[in-house]
N, CA, C and O of each residue as an XYZ file, in Angstrom:
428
protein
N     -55.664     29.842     21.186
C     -54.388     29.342     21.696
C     -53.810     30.382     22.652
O     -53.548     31.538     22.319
N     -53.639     29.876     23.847
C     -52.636     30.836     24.770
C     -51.538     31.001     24.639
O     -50.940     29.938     24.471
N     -50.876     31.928     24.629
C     -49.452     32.279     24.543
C     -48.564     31.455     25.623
O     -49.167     30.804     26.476
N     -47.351     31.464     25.611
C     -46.943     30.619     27.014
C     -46.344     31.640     27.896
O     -45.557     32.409     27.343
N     -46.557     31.799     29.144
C     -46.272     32.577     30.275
C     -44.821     33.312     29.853
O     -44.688     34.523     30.033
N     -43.838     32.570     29.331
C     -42.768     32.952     29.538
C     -42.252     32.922     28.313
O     -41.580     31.901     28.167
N     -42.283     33.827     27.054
C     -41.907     33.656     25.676
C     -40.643     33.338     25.770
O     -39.817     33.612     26.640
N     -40.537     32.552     24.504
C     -39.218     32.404     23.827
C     -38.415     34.224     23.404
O     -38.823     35.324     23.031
N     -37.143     33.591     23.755
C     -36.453     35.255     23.237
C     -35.517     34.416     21.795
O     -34.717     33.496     21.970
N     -35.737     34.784     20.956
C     -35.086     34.561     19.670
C     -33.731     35.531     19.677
O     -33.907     36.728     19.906
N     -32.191     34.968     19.397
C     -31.405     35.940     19.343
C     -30.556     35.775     18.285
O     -29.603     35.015     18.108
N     -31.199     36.835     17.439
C     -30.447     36.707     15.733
C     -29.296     37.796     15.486
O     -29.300     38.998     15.755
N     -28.043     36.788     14.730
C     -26.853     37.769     14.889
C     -26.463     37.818     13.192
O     -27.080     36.975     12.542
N     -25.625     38.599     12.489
C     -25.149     38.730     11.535
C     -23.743     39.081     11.215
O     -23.485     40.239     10.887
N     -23.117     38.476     11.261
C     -21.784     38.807     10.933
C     -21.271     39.201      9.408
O     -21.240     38.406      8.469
N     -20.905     40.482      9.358
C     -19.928     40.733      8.251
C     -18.507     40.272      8.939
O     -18.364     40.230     10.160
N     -17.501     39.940      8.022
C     -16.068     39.648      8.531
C     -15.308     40.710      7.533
O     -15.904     41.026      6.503
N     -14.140     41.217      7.774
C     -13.201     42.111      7.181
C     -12.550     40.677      6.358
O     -12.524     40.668      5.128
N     -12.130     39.705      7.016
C     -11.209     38.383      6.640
C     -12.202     37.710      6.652
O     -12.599     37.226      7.712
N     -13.018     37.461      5.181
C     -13.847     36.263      4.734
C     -13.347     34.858      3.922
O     -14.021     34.050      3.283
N     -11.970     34.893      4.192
C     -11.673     33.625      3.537
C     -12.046     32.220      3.881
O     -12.777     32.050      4.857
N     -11.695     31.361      3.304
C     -12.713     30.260      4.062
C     -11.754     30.103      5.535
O     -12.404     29.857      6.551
N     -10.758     30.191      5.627
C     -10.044     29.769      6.597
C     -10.842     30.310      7.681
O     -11.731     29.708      8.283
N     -10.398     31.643      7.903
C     -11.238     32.572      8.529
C     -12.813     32.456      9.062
O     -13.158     32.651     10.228
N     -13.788     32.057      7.841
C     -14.864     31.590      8.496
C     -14.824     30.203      9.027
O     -15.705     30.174      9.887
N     -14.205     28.938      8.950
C     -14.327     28.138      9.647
C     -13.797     28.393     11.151
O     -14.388     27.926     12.124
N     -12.672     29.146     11.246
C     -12.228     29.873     12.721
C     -13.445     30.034     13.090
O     -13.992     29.211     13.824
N     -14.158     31.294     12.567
C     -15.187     31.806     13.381
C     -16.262     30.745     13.863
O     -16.718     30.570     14.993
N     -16.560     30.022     12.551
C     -17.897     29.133     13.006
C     -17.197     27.997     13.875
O     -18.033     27.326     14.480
N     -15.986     27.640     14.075
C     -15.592     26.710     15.308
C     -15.482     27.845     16.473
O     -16.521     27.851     17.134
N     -14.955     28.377     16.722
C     -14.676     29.717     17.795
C     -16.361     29.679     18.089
O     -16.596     29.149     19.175
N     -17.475     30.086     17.420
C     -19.090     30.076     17.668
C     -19.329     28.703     18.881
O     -19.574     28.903     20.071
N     -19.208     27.525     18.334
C     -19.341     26.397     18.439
C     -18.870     26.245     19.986
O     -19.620     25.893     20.897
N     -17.398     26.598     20.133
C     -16.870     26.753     21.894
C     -17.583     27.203     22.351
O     -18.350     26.568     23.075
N     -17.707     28.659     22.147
C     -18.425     29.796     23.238
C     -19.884     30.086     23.266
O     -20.608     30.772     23.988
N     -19.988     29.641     22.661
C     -21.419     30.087     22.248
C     -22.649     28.885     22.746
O     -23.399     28.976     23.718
N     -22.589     28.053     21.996
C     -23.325     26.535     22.312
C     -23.199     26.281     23.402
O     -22.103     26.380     23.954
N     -24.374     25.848     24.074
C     -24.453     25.207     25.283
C     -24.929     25.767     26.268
O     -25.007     25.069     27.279
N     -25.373     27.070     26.344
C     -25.386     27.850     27.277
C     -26.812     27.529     28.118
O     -27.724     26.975     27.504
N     -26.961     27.843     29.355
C     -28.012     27.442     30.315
C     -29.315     28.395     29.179
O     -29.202     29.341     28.399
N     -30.169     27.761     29.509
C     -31.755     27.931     28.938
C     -31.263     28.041     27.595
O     -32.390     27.883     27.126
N     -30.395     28.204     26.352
C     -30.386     28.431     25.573
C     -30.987     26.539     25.322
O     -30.673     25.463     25.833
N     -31.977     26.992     24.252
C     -33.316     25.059     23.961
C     -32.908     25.249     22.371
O     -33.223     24.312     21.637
N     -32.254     26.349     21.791
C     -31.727     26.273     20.106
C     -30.395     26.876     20.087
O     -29.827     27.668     20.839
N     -30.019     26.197     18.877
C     -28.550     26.606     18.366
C     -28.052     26.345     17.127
O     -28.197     25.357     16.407
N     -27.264     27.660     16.923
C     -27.498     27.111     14.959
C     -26.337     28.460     14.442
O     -26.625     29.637     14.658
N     -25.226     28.108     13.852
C     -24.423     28.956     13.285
C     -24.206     28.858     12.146
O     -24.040     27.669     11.872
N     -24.102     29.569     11.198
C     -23.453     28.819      9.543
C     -23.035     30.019      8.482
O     -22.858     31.125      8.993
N     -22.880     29.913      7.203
C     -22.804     30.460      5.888
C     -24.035     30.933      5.542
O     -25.076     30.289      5.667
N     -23.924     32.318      5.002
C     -25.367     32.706      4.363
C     -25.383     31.418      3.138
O     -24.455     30.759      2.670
N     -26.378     31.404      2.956
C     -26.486     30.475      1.936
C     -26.481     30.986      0.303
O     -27.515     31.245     -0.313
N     -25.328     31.063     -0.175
C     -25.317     31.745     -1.418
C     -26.316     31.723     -2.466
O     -26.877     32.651     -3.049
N     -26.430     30.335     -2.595
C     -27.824     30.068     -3.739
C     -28.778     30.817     -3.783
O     -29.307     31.243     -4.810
N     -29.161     31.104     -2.388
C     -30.412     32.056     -2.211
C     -30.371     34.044     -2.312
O     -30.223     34.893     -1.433
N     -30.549     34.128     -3.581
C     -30.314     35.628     -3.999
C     -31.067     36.304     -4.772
O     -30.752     37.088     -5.667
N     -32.662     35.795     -4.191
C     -33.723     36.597     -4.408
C     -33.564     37.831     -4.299
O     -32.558     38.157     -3.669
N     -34.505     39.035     -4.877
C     -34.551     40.434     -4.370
C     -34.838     40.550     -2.820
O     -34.666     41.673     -2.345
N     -35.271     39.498     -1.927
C     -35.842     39.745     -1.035
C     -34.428     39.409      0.200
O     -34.426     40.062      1.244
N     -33.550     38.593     -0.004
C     -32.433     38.332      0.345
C     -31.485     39.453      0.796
O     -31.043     40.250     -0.031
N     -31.119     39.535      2.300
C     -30.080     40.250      2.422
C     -28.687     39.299      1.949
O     -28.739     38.069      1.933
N     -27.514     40.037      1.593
C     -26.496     39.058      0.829
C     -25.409     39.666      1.518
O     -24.283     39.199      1.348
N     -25.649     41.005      2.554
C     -24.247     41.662      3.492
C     -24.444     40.770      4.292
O     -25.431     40.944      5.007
N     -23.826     39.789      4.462
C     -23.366     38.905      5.576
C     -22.727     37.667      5.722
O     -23.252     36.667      5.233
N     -21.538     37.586      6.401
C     -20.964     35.859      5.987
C     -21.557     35.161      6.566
O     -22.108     34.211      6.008
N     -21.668     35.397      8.005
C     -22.255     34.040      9.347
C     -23.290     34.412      9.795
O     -23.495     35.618      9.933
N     -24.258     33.439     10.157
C     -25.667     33.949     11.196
C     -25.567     33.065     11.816
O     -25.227     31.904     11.586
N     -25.962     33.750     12.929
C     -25.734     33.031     14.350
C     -27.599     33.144     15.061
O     -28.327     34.117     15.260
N     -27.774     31.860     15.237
C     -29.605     31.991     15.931
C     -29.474     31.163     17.054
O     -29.273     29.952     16.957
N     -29.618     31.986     18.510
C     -30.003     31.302     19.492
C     -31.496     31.412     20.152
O     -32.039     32.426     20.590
N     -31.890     30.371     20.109
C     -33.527     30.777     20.930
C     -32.938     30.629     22.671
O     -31.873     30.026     22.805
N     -33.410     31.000     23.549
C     -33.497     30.994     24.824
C     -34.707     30.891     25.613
O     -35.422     31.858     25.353
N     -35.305     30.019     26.584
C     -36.537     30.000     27.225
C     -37.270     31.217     27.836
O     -38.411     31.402     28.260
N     -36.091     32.014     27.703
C     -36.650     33.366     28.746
C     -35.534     34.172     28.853
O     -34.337     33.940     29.022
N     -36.414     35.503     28.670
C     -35.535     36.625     28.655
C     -34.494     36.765     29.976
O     -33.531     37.448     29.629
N     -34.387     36.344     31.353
C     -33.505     35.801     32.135
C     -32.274     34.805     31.261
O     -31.044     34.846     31.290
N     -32.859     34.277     30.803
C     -31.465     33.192     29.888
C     -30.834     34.114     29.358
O     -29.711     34.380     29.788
N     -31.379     34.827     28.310
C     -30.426     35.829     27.266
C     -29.947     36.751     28.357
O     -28.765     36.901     28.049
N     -30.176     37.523     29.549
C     -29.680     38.246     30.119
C     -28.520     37.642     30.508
O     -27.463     38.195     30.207
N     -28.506     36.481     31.198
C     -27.375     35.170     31.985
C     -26.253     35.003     30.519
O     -25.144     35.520     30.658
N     -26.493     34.445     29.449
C     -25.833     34.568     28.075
C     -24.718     35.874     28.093
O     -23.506     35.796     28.294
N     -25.465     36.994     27.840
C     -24.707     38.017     27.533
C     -23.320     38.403     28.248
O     -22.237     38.814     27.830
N     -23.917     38.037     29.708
C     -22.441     38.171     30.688
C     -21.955     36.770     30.883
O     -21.352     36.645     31.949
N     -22.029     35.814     30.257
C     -20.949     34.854     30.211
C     -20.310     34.951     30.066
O     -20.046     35.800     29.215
N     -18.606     33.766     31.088
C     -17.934     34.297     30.694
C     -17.255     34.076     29.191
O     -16.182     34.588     28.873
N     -18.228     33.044     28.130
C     -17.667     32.425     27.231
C     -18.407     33.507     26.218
O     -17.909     33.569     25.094
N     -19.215     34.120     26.412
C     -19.796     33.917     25.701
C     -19.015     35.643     25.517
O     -19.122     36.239     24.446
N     -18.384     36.161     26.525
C     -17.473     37.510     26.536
C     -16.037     37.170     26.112
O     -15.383     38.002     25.483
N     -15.575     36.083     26.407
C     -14.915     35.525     25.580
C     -14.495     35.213     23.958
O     -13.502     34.931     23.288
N     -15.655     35.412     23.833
C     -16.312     34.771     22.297
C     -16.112     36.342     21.374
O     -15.600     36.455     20.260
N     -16.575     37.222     22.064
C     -16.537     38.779     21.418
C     -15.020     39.247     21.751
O     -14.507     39.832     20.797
N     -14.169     39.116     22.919
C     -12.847     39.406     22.730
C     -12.120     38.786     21.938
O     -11.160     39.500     21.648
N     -12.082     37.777     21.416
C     -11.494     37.047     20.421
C     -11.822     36.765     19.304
O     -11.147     35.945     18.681
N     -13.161     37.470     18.622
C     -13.618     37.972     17.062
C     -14.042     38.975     16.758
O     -14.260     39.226     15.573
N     -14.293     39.868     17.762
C     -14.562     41.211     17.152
C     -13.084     41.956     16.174
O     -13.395     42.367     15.057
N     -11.937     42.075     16.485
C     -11.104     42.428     15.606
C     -11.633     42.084     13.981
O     -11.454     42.982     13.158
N     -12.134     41.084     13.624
C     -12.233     40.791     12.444
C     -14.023     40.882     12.088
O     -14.620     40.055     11.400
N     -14.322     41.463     12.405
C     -16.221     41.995     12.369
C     -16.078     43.713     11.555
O     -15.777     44.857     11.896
N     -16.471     43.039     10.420
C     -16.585     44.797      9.741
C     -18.164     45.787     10.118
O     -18.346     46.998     10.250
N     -18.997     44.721     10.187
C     -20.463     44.811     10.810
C     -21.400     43.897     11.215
O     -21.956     43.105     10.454
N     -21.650     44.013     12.773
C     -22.617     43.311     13.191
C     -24.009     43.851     13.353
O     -24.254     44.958     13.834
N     -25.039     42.868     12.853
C     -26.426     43.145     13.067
C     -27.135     42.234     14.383
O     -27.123     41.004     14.427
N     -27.592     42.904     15.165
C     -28.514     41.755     15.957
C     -29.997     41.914     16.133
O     -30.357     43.006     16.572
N     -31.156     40.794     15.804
C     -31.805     40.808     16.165
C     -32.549     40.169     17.175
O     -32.609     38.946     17.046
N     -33.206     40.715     18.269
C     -34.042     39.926     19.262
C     -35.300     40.025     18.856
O     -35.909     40.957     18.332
N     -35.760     38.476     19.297
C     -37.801     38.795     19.066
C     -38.188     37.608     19.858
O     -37.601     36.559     20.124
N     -39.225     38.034     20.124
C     -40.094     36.748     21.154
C     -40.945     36.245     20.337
O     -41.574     36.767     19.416
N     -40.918     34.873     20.856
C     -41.554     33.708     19.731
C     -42.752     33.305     21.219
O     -43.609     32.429     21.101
């Protein structure tokens, strides 16, 4: 199988919140939903709740929200980052971020 010319860039986020109440995370995951979704080449989108149930040893459990965008190409995620929504999106929730994790990977 050939790889495809132009990998997927996977862009995985983790939000801790200082203000985890539910109120608070539905803000965030609607606030996600504006700025975030939609963006040119972004082909996935997906924000939510760690999923509590799941609390295997293998489970990270520091985190309220994950945020997964795939993008067609590392040009997309570059175009993403300086949006202006998507700069938007970090001036108006970082105040309430006790720790963010991000991961990138090509699929």
């Amino acid at each position: 199988m050939t790889p495809p010319a132009t990998p997927k860039l996977i862009h995985a986020v983790y939000f801790t919140l200082t203000d985890s109440s539910n109120e608070a995370l539905e803000s965030f995951i609607e606030s996600a939903h504006e700025h975030l979704e939609g963006h040119e080449g972004c082909v996935s989108f997906g924000v939510g709740l760690r999923a509590e149930q799941h609390q295997r040893e293998v489970n990270d459990m520091e985190f309220h929200v994950a945020l997964t965008l795939v993008f067609d190409s590392q040009a997309a995620h570059d175009q993403y980052q300086m949006a202006p929504r998507h700069l938007k999106f970090i001036d108006t929730q970082w105040p309430n971020w006790s720790k963010v994790r991000v991961f990138d990977s090509f699929a």
